[in-house]
N, C-alpha and C positions, 0 to 999 in steps of 0.2 A: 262366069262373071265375078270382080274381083270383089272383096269384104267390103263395105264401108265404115269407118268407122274414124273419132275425130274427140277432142277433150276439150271442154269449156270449162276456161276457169272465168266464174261470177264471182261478182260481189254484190249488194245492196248493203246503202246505207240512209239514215234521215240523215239529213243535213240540219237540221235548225237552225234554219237562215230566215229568220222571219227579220226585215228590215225594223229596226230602231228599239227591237223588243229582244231577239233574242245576242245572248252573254258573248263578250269578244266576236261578233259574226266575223267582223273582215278578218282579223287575223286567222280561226278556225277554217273559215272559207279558203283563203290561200293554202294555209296548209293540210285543205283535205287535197284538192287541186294538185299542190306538190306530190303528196301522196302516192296520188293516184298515176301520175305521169311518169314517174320512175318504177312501180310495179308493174306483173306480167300479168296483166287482165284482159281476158276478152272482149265480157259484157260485163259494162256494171248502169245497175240502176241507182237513181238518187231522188228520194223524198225529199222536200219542203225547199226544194229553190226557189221561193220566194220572188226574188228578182233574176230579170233578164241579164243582169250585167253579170251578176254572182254566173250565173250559165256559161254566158259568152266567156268568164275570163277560166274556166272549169275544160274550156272545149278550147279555147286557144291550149291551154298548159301543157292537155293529153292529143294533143291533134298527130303526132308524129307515131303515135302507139295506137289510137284511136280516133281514126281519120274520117265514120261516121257518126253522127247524134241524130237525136231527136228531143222537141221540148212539146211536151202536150198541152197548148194552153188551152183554156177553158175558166170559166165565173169571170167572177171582177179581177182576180189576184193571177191565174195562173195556176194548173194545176199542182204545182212545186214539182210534179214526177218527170224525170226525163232517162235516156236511153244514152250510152256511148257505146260502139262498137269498133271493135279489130275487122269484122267481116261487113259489107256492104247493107246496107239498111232499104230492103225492098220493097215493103209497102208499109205503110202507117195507118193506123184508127184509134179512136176512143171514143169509150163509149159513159157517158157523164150518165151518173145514178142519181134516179130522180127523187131520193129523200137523201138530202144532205146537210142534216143539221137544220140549225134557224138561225134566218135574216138577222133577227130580232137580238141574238144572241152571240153581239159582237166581241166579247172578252175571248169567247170560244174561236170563233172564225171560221169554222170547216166550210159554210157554207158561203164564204166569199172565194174560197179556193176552187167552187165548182168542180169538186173531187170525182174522180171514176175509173177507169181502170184503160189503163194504154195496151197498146198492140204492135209489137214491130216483128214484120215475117223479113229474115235471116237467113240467106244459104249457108251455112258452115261446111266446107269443104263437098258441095253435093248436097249435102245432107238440108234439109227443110226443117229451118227450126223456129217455133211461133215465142217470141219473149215476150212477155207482160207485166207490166209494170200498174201495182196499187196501191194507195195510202187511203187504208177506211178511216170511219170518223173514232175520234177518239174517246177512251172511257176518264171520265173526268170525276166519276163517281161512283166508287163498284157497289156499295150499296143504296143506293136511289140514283140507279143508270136511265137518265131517262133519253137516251138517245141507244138501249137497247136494240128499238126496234126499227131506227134506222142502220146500225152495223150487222142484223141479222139481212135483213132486204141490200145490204152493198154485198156481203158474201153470195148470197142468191143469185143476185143480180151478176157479179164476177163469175162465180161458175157457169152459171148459164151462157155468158158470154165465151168462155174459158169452150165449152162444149160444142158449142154453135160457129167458132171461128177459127177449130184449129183441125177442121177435114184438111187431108192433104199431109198434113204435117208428119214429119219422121219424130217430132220431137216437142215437147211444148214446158217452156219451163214460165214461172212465175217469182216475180223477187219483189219485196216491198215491205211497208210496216201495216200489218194486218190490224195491230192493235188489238190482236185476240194471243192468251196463250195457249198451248195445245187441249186445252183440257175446255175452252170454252165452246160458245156453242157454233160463233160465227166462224172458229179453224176448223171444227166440224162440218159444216156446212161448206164450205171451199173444199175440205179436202175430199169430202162426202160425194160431193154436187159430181163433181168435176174430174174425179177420180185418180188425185193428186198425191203423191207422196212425198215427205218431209226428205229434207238431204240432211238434217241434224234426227240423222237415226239411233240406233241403240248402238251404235257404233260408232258413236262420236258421246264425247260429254254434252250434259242438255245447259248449256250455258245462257245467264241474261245477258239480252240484249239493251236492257231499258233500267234505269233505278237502280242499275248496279253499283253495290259499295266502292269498287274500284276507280267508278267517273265521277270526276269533279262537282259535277253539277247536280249529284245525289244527293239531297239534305242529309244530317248525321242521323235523323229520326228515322227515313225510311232506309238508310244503309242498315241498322240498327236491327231492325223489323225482317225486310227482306235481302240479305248477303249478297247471294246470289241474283237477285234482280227479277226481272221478269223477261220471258223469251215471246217478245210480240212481234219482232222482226224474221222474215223468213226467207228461204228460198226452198219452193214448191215444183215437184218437177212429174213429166208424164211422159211414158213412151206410147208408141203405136205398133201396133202388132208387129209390126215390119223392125221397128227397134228394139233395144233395152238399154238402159241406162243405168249407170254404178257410179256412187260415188264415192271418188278414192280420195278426196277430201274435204275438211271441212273444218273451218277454223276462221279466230278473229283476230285479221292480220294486223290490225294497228295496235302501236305501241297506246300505251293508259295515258301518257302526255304529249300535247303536239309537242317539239324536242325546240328544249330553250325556255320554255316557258309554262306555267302554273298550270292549264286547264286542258282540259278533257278536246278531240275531233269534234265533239257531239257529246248533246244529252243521250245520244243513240249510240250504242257499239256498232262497226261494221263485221259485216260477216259475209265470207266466202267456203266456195264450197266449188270444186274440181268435180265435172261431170262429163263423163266417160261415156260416149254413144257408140253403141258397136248393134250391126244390124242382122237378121235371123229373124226367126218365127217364136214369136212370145207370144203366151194368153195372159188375156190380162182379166182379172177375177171381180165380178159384180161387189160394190159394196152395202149391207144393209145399214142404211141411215134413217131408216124410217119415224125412229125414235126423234130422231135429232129433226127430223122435218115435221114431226108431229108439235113439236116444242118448241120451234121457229112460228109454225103458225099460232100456236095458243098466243107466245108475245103478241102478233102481229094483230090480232083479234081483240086483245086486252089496249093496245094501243089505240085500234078504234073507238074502243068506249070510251077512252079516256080524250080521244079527239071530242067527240060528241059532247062530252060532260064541259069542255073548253070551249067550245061551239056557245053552248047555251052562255056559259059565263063572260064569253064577249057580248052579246046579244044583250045581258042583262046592263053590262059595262055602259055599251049604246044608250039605251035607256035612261039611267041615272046620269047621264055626261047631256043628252038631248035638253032635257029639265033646266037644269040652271043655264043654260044656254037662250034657250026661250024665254025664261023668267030673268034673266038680265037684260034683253029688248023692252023690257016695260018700265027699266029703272033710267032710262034715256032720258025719258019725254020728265022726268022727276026731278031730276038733279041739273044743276049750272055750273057745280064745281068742274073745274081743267083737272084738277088733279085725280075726283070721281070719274069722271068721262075714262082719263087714261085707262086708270086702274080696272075701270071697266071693259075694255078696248083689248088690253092686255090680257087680261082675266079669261077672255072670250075667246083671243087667239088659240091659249093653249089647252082649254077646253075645245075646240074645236079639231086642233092637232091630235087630240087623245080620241075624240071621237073618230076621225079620221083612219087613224090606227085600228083601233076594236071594229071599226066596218070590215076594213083589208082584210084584217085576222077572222073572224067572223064569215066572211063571204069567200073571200080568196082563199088566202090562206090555209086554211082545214079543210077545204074543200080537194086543196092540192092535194094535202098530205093525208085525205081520207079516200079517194084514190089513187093513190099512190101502194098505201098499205092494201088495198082493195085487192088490186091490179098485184101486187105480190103474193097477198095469201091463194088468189087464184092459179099462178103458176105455181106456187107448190102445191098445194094440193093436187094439180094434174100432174106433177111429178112425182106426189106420192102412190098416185093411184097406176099410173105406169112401172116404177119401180117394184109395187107388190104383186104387180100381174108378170111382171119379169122374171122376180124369183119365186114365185108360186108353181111355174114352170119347170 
């Protein structure tokens, strides 16, 4: 029987294409587009496409190179994550992670993107390859993160998915912006879960991806602070006993300026990385993450109190909003003033609106997101208690 074996050059990148908000979009758009259409890439994934048309005119440019896609839509906006491919595109999923942020908490937006992690199964040359494409929620604040314990539960959540859907496969690679760097907990838990290794190994310089001095759109303060930037963007890859995988490259192929003009592809660097499948009989070695899933759940635990203690203080919210609402009904039958009445009428609406809110949040609301966290600290935990009966053995 003859070898199999076959090279995939990837890339991922964010785009930061968020309509009317994010810097130069249409001209950076065209010239990721250009970009990409005159390079030799196989697969590449792309974070925050935002709009359908940025896609469409992405998938016209590279059509002659990359003649299938995929767009995962998903929430109100669109997942931004989508797929272009050299080789045929054979099945599609996504799987939307059920703590994504808050409604409430429009300046952020993760939760209008209806974020989760994509799936496209791949034949390359014979070979069976599962690509996955994710954009977790972002950290907006490394000391008072309070959307820790949704990025821990999206990592969970991806591996497990990562686990559960790539039987079969000779090959399983993952590319996206994790919005974790190696050292935190949620690249732990992906790489842990899922039993994923980095292609920006000890073998390559560990370069940023994000807040790097070198891109435009890095304030002088944080270029200032961190140089080199931060590495929250990744390509994650897995073999199956039947393969192994080398990567013989790995590197950030766009130049620092779209050419002609002042500013940066992206607040995101892209990054590629040539990956080499060649097939044979490989073990592939348990990893202990137990720490790292003992420490996922304490978050996830800490999170519920802190729902519960939010719980109450809607409930209280309710209460004090009910009051002047009912004791404004009694100043009706009192007053003749048009101009009182209004202001009364008024007054009422948007005490009524506030109350309306603190019900949702109060009843719905934390009810989601306390199981949600529930329902996550339960699978790890079963995965912790599996994993130490594993290597106990």
């Amino acid at each position: 029987m003859m070898s199999r074996e076959a090279t995939i050059n990837f890339l991922t990148l964010n785009c930061w294409g968020i309509p009317y908000v994010s810097k130069n979009k249409k001209i950076r758009m065209e010239a990721i587009a250009e970009k990409l259409s005159t390079e030799e890439y196989d697969i590449i994934s792309l974070q925050e496409v935002w709009s359908i048309d940025d896609f469409q005119m992405i998938k016209t440019k590279v059509q002659e190179k990359l003649p299938y896609s995929h767009y995962f839509h998903s929430g109100v906006l669109g997942s931004g994550v989508c797929i272009f491919s050299k080789y045929c595109i054979e099945d599609v999923m996504f799987h939307r992670w059920p703590l994504n942020g808050y409604f409430h908490k429009i300046h952020h937006g993760d939760w209008f993107g209806g974020k989760g992690v994509g799936l496209c199964k791949i034949k390359v040359e014979d070979i069976n390859v599962n690509i996955y494409a994710a954009h977790l929620h972002a950290e907006y604040n490394k000391e008072h993160d309070e959307y820790a314990s949704h990025r821990v539960l999206q990592a969970f959540d991806t591996a497990q998915f990562i686990r559960m859907t790539s039987g079969g496969s000779d090959a399983v690679i993952l590319g996206g912006d994790l919005n974790a760097e190696p050292q935190d907990l949620a690249y732990r838990i992906i790489c842990g879960v899922a039993g994923l290794a980095d292609a920006c190994s000890n073998n390559f310089s560990n370069i940023g991806t994000n807040e790097c001095a070198k891109n435009s759109y890095t304030s002088t303060r944080i270029a200032r602070k961190y140089p080199e930037g931060k590495r929250i963007d990744h390509i994650l890859y897995l073999c199956s006993p039947n393969f192994k995988v080398n990567v013989t490259n790995y590197q950030q192929p766009f130049p620092e300026r779209v050419p002609n003009k002042n500013c940066s592809y992206s607040d995101h660097e892209a990054i590629m990385a040539s990956l080499k499948l060649t097939d044979g009989m490989y073990k592939i070695d348990n990893i202990d993450i137990r720490e790292s899933l003992q420490e996922a759940i304490r978050i996830c635990e800490s999170a519920m109190i802190s729902v519960r203690y939010q719980c109450f203080w809607y409930l209280l919210a309710v209460f004090l909003l009910i009051v002047p609402i009912i004791w404004s009904m009694g100043l009706d039958s009192t007053t003749t003033s048009i101009g009182i009445c209004i202001g009364l009428n008024i007054g009422r609406l948007v005490l009524t609106a506030l109350l309306c809110y603190a019900l949702f949040m109060s009843f719905i609301w934390n009810s989601v997101e306390r199981n949600a966290l529930k329902a996550g600290c339960l699978a790890m935990k079963i995965h912790l208690i599996q994993l130490t009966n594993r290597l106990s053995n």
